[in-house]
Every structure is written in C-alpha cells, then in structure tokens.
N, C-alpha and C positions, 0 to 999 in steps of 0.2 A: 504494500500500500504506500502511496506517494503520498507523503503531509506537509503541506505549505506554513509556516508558520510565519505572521506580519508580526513583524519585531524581533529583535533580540536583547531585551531588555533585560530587568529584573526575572518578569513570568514569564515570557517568549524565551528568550535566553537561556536560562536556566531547564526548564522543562525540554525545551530542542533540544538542549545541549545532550541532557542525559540520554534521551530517546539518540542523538546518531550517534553517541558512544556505545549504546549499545546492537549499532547493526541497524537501525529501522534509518529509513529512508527518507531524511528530513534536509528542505532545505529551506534559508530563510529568506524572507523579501522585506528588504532592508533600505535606508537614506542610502547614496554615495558615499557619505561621509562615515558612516557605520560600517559599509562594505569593505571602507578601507581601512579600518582597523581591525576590522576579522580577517581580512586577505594578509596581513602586514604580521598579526600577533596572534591568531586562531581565537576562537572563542577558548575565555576563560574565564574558570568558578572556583572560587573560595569556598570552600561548606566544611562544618563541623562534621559533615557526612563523608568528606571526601572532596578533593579535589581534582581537576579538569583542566584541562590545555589539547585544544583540537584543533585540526583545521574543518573548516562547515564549509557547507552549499550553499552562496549566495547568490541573489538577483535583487535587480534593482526596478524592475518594471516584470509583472506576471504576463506569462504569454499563452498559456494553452490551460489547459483543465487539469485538474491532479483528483485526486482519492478524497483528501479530507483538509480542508483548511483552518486554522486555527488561530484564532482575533486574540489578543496579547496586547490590546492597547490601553490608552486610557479613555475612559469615555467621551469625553470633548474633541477626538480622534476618528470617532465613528465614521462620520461622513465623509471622511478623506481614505478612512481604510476599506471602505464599502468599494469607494470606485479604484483603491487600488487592488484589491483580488477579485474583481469582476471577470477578467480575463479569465481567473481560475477556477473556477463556478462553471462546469459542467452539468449534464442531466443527473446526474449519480453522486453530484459533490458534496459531501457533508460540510459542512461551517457548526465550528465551535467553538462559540464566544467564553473568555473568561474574564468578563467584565463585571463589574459589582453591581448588585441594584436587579432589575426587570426589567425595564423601557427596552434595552437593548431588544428583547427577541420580538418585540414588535415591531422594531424598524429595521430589524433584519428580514423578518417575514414580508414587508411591505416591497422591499426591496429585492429580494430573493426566490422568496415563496417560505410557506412555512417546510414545507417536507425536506429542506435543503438544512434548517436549521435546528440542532439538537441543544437540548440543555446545558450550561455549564459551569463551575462554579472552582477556584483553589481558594487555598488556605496557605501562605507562604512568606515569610520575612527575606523578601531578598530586592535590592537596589544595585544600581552600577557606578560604580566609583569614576574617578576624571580619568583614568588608565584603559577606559572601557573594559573592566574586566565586573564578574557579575558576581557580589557579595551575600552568599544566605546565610541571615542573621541571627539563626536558630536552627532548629534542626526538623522545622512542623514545616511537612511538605503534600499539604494533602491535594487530590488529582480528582475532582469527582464531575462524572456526565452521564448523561443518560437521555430516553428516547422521550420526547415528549408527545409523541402521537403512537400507537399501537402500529402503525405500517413502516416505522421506522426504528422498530426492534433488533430486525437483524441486520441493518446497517450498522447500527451501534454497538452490536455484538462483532463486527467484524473492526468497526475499530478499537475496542477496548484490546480484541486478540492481539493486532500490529502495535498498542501503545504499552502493553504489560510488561515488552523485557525492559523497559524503562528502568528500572530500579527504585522507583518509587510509589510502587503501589498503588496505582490507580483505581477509585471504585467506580463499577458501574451501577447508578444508582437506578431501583425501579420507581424514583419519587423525587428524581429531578426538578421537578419546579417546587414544590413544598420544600428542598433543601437548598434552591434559590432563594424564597420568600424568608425561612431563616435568619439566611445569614443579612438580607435587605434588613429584615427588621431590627437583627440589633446593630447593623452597622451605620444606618440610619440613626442610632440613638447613638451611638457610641461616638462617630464623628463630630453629630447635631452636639453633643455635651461639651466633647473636650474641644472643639474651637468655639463653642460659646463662652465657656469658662476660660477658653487660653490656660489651660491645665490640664496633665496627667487624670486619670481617675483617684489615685489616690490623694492627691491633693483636693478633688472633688468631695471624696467624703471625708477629707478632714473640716469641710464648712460645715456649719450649724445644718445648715437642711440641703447641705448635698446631695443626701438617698434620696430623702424625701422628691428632689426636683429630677435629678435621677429616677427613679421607678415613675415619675409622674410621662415623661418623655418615653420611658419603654412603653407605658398604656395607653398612649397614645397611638403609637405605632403598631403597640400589638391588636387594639381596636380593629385599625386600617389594613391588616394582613386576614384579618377574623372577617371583615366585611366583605373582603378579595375572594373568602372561601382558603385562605393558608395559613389560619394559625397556625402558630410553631407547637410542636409535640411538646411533652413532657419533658424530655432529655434536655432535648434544645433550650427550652425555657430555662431548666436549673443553671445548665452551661453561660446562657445569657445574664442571668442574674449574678452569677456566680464573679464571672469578669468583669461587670459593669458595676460593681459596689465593694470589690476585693480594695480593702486598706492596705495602705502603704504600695500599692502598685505604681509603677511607673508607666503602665500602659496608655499611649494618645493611639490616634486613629491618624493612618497614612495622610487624611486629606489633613488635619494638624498639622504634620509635619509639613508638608506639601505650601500651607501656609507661613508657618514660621520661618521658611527660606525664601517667602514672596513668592511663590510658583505659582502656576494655577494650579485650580481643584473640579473635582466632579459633584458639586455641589448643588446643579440643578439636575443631575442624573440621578443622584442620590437622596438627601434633603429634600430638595425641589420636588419631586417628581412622588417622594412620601407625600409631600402635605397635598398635592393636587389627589392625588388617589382617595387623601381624608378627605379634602371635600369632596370629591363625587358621593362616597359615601354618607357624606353627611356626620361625620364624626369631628367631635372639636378637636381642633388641635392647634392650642394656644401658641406651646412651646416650639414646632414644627416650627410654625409662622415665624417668631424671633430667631429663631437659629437660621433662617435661610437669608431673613433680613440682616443678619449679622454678615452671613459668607456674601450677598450681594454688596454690601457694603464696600467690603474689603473688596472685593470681585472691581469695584469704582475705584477705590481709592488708588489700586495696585494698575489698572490701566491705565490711570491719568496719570502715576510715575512715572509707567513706562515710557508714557507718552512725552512727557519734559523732559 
C-alpha cells in the first residue's frame, strides 16, 4: 500500500518516519524548503523510544493517486492541504485526517466525498526543533482510526494491516467518531482554560474557584457532545476529569503554547466551532463564548504586530 503523508512535522514526521523505517511504503509531500532539509540530513527523531536518522521519499507537488493519504497538519492548513493532495485522491483513496476537533470531516466530505474519508485521531508530544529534526516529548504515542461508514470496513482493515509494522501500535477503532468527540470535548476545555487563564492546570486549581470554573467549562462542552448524540463514556470522563483538575500539574494545551511564542492557533476549529455547535443546540455556554473572545483577541492583537 502506497501512503502519502502532507507534512513532516511533529505528527507527519514522526508517525512516516516510523512507518518507512519499518519497510511500508511512505513518502512525504512537503514545502521546498522542508525537502531540503530531509534531502540534505534524512529525516530525524529524538524519542525516549528510540531514535531515527533516514533518508525518506519526498515530493513537493502530488501527481497521481496513491492507496491512503494522511493530513498531519494544522487546522488553519486545511484549505491549502485539501488542494495540495487532490492530485492524490483516486476512486479507492483513503484520507486520514489527524487533526483535532470534528469540523475537519465535514469539509473533507464536502470536498472529497464522504466514502474517501475515514476517522482519525493521535495522542503525541512531539515538535521540530530549528535543526529540523523531530522531538517526542514523552513517550505517549497513541495511533487510532477507524471506518466511519459500514462500506468502508474493509478499506480500513486493509490499512491498519500496511500501518501495524509501525512500531507503534496503532488501534483500529470500531467507534471512531465517539473517540473523536472525546478527545474534542476535553481539549476544547482544556485549551479554552489554560489560554484563558494564561496558566498551566495546576496553577489553575491553585485559585480559589479554579475547579469550580474548570468543571463549569467541561459541562459545558460535555452538554454540546450529549446534544451531538457523543457523550464521552465513562472511562473517558474519569480520564478527562482526572487531567483537567490534577494539582501541581504543569500541563497547558498545545494551542497555549502555540500562543505564548505568538504563533497562530486553531482556535476557531477548536473553541470556535464548540461554542457554535452549543448554540445550535441550544445549550448555554457562557465560558465557551469568553475563551474564544479571549483567542480572537489575541488572534487581533498578534496580526496587527505582525503587520507593523
């Protein structure tokens, strides 16, 4: 099976990386200026798991169709990487977004057709240093997709079979979008908190009513996934509560950091796109509303410096 991956980023990077080290058939479609730092120093990863130095497959424009292609960007990315793997998008071509949030598979379906696009979702601390080499930050590397329509079962059993000798475990989930909706809901709250607060979580519940405004912002969102029909299970919930009120943590949410170095964020993917989901449903969502008002702000403020 031929797998396209756009990017070699933190999750592009890292996930290809492992997959052509181990024999599968991966090449990536990349900037010029990315090409030539993998042409020049091979792709390379840092992990507590092991590390990597290869030469990869790259392109810089897709020309013909492949087996399975796989989205590794960032949300604000979409519409540029849509019309960059359009070449690659055959009758039979799977796309497997592993972007945060839900909007994605609707404007991929829009754009594609739904039977083209399968569920997707990692779990992964890894970024790329100014050396272009790709840093995993931990050692949580989770891989998980699955079919979202019944006719595209065995597609997706055909690529879990080509992505397995990965090394990292990949699951194939029979409940792919409920473990989208998930990880939406708390990372919707978890982002929404800690660039609201401009604080870690743990610093969060060392205020007076921290939890308090904390658990107010999970019920929020978890309202908006219950309305959608995807409340989170049981598990998920303990797990969610569990990291999102854990004392003395140092844990912020990628779009945090994302801010604190002035970058952009996915924050109307994210954020944005929860609170319009509460109102259709009709569910309040006070805190929603300030936390996107807050990322649009900065979203201002950080364009008109760029702009001066």
């Amino acid at each position: 099976m031929r797998i396209l991956i756009l990017g070699a980023g933190g999750i592009g990077g890292y996930f290809g990386g492992r997959l052509a080290s181990s024999g599968v058939d991966v090449q990536f479609l990349v900037r010029p200026s990315r090409a030539e730092v993998l042409a020049r120093n091979g792709l390379v990863i840092k992990s507590p798991l092991g590390d990597l130095r290869m030469p990869v497959k790259t392109m810089t424009a897709a020309t013909e169709p492949v087996d399975a292609v796989l989205l590794a960007c960032k949300a604000y990315d979409l519409t540029e990487a849509m019309e960059a793997v359009a070449p690659a998008i055959g009758p039979s071509t799977l796309i497997l977004p592993l972007l945060n949030g839900v909007r994605q598979l609707d404007v991929l379906d829009a754009r594609f057709g739904r039977k083209h696009v399968l569920g997707g979702l990692c779990h992964i601390g890894a970024t790329v240093n100014p050396a272009g080499e790709i840093l995993h930050l931990n050692t949580l590397q989770r891989f998980v997709f699955g079919a979202r329509t019944p006719d595209q079962a065995d597609a997706a059993e055909r690529l879990f079979t080509a992505v397995r000798p990965g090394g990292f475990e990949p699951v194939l989930s029979p409940a792919i979008t409920q473990e989208m909706w998930e990880k939406f809901t708390f990372l919707a709250t978890y982002a929404g908190m800690t660039t609201l607060m401009r604080a870690p979580i743990g610093a969060i519940m060392a205020a007076q009513e921290g939890e308090a405004i904390m658990r107010e912002m999970l019920d929020e969102c978890l309202a908006t996934a219950a309305a959608g029909g995807y409340r989170p299970r049981e598990e998920a919930m303990t797990q969610m509560i569990s990291s999102l009120t854990e004392r003395g943590s140092q844990g912020t949410a990628s779009m945090f950091r994302d801010m604190a170095r002035n970058g952009r964020t996915e924050h109307e993917h994210v954020i944005g796109d929860m609170l319009a989901r509460a109102r259709t449903a009709g569910v309040p969502a006070p805190l929603l509303r300030l936390s996107l008002a807050n990322m649009q702000a900065y979203e201002a403020q950080r364009s008109a410096t760029a702009v001066g």
